[in-house]
PyMOL commands that place a pseudoatom at each C-alpha (Angstrom):
pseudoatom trace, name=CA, resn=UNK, resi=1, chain=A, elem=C, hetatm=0, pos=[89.739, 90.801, -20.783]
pseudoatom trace, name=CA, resn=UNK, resi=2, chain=A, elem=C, hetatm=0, pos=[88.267, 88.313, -18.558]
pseudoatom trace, name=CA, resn=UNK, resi=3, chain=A, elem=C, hetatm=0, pos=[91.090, 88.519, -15.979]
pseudoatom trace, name=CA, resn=UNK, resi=4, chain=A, elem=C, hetatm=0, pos=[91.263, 92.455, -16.138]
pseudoatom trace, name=CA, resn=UNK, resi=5, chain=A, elem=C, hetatm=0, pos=[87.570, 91.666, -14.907]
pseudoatom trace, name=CA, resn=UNK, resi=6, chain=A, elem=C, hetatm=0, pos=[88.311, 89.502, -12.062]
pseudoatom trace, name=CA, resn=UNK, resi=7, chain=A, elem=C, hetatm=0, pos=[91.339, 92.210, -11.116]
pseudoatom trace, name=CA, resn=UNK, resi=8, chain=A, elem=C, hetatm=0, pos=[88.691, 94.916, -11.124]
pseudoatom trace, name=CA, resn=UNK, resi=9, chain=A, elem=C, hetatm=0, pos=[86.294, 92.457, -8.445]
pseudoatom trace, name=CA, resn=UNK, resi=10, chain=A, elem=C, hetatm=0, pos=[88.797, 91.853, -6.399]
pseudoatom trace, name=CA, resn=UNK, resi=11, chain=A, elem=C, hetatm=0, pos=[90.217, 95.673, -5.970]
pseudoatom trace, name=CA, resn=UNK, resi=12, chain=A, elem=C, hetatm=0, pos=[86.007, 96.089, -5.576]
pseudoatom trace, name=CA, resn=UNK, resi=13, chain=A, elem=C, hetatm=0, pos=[86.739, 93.497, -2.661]
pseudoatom trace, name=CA, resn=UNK, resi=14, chain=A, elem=C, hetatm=0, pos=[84.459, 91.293, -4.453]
pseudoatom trace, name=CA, resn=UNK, resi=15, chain=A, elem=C, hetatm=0, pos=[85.250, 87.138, -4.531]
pseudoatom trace, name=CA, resn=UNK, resi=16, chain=A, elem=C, hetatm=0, pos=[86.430, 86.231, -7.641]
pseudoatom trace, name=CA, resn=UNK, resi=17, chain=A, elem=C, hetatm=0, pos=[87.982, 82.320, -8.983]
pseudoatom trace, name=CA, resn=UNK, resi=18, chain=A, elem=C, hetatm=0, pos=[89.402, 81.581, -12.139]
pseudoatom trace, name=CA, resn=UNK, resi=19, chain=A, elem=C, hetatm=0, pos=[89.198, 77.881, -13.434]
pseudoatom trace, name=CA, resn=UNK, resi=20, chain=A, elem=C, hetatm=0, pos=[89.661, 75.853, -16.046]
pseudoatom trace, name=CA, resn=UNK, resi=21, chain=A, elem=C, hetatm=0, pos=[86.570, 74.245, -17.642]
pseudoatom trace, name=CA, resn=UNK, resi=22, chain=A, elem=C, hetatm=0, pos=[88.308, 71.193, -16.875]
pseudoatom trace, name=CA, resn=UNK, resi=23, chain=A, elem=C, hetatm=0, pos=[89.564, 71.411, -13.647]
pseudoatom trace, name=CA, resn=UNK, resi=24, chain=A, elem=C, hetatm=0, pos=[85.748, 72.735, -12.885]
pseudoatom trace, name=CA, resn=UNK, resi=25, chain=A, elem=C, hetatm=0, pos=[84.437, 69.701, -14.298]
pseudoatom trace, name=CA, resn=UNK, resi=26, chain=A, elem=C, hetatm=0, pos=[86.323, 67.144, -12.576]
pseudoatom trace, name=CA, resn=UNK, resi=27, chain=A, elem=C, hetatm=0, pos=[85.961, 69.405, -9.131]
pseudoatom trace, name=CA, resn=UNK, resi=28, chain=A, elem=C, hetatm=0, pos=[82.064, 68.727, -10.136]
pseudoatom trace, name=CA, resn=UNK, resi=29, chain=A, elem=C, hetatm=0, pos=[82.546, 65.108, -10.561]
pseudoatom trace, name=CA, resn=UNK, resi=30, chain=A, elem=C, hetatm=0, pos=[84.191, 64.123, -7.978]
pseudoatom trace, name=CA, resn=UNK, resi=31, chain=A, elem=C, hetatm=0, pos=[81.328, 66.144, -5.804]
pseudoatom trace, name=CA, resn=UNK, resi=32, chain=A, elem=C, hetatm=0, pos=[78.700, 64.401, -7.465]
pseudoatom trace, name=CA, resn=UNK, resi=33, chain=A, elem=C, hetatm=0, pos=[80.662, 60.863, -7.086]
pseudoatom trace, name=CA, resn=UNK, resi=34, chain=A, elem=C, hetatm=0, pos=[80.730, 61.554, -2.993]
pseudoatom trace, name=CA, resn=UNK, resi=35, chain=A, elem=C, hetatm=0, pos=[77.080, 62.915, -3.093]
pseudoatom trace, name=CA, resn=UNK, resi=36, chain=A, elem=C, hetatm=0, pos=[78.022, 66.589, -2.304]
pseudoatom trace, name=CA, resn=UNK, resi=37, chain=A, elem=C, hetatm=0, pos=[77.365, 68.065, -5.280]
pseudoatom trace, name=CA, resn=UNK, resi=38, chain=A, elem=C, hetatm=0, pos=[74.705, 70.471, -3.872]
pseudoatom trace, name=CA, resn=UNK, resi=39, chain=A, elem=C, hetatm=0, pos=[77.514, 71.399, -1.561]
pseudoatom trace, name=CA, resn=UNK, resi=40, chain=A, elem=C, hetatm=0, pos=[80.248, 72.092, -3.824]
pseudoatom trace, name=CA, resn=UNK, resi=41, chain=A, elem=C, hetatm=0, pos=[77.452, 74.255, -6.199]
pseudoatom trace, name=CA, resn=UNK, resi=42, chain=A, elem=C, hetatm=0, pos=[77.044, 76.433, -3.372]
pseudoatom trace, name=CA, resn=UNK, resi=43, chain=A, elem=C, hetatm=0, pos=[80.817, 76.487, -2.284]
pseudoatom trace, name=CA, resn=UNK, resi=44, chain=A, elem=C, hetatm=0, pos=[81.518, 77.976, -6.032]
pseudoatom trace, name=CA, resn=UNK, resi=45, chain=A, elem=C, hetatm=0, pos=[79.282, 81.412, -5.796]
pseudoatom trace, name=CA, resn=UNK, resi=46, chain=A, elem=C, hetatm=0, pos=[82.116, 84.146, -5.660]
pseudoatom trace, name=CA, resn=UNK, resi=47, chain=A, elem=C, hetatm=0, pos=[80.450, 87.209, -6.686]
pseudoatom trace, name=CA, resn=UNK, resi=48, chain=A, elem=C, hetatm=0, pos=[82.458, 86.283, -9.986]
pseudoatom trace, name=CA, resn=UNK, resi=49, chain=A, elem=C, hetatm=0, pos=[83.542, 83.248, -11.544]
pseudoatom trace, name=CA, resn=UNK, resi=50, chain=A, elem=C, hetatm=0, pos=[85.534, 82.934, -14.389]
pseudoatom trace, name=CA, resn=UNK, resi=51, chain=A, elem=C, hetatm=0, pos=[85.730, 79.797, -16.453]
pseudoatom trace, name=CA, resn=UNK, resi=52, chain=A, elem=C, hetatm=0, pos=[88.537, 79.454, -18.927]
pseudoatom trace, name=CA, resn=UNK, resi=53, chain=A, elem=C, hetatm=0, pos=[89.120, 76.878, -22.015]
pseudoatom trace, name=CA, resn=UNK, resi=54, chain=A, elem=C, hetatm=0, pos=[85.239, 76.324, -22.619]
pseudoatom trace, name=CA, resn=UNK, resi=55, chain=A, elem=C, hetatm=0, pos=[85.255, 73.965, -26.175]
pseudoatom trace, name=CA, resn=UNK, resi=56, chain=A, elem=C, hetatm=0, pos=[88.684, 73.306, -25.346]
pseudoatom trace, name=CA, resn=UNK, resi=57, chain=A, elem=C, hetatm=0, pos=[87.673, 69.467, -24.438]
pseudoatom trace, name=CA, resn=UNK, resi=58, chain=A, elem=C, hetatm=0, pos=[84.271, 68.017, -25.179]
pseudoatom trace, name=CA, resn=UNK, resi=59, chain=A, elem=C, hetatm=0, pos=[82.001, 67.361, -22.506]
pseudoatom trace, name=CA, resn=UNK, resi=60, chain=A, elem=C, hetatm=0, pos=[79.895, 64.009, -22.460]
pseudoatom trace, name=CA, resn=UNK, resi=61, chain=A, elem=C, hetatm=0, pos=[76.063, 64.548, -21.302]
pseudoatom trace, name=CA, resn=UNK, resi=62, chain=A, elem=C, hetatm=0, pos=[76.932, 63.879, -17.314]
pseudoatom trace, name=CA, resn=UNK, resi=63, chain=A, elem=C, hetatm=0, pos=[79.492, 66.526, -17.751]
pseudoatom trace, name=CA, resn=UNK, resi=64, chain=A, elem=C, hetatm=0, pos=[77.090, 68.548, -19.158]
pseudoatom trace, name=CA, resn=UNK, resi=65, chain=A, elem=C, hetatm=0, pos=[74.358, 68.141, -16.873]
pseudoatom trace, name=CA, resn=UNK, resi=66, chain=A, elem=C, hetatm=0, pos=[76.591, 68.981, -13.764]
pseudoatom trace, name=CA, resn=UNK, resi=67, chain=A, elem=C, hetatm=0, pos=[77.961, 72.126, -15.757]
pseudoatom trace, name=CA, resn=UNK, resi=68, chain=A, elem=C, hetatm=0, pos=[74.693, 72.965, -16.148]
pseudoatom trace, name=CA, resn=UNK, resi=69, chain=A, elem=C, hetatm=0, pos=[73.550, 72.604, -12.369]
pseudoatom trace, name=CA, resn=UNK, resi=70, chain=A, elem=C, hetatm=0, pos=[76.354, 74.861, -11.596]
pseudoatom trace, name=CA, resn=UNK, resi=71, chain=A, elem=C, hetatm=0, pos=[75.325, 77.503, -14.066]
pseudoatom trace, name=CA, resn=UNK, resi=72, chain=A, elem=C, hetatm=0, pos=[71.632, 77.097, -12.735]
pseudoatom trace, name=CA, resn=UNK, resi=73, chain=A, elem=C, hetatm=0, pos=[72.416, 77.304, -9.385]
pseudoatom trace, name=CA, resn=UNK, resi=74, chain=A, elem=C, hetatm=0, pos=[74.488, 80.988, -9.948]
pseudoatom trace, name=CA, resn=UNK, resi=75, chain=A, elem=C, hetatm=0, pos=[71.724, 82.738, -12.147]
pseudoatom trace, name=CA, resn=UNK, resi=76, chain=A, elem=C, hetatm=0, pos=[70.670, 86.063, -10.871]
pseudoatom trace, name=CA, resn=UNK, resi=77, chain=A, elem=C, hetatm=0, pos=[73.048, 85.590, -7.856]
pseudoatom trace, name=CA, resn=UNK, resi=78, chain=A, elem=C, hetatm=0, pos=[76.494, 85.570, -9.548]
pseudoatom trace, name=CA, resn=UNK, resi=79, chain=A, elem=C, hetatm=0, pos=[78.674, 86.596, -12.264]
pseudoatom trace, name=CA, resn=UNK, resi=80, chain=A, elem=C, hetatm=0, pos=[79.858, 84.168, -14.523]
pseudoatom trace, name=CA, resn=UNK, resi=81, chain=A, elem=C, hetatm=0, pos=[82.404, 84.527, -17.280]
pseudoatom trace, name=CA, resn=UNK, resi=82, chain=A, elem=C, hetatm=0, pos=[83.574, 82.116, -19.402]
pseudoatom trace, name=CA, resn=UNK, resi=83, chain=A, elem=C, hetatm=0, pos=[86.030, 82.339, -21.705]
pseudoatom trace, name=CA, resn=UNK, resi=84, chain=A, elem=C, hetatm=0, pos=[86.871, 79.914, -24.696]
pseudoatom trace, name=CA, resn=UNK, resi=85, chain=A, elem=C, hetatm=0, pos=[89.078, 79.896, -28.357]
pseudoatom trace, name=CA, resn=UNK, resi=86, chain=A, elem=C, hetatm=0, pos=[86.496, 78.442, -30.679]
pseudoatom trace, name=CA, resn=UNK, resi=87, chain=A, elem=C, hetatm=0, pos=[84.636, 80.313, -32.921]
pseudoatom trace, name=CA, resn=UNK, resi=88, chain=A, elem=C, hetatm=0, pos=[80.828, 80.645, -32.734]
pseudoatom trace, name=CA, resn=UNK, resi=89, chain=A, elem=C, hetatm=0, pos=[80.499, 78.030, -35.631]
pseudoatom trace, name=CA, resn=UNK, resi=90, chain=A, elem=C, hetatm=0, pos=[82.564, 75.631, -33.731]
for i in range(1, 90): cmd.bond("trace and resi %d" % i, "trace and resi %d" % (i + 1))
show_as sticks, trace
zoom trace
């Protein structure tokens, strides 16, 4: 569903990425590591972005933190879909 999502963005000629959780992550960390991490947030507003595998690796708290800057940084300007396999519970 989330990709038929994206597909429907793009033929609105809207900007759309699809990640990984992970590869978002370590795209985040490596930002952060050569202080552009404010850079990088604002490089990653397509009008949607779509996050796959969320739960499918745990994040430690830095992780967290810089998943949560991005997140932050798109509310009320972006759409943001993520996608994951784990149950609520979980």
């Amino acid at each position: 569903m989330a990709i038929a999502l994206g597909v429907k963005a793009v033929e609105a000629s809207h900007k759309v990425l699809f990640v990984t959780l992970e590869t978002m992550i370590i795209r985040l960390k490596r930002a952060y590591i050569e202080n552009r991490i404010e850079r990088q947030i604002q490089q990653l507003v397509p009008k949607v972005l779509i996050i796959d595998e969320m739960g499918y690796l745990p994040m430690n708290h830095d992780e967290a933190g810089l998943f949560f800057r991005l997140l932050s940084g798109r509310y009320e300007k972006a759409s943001t879909i993520i996608t994951s396999n784990k149950s609520f519970v979980d």
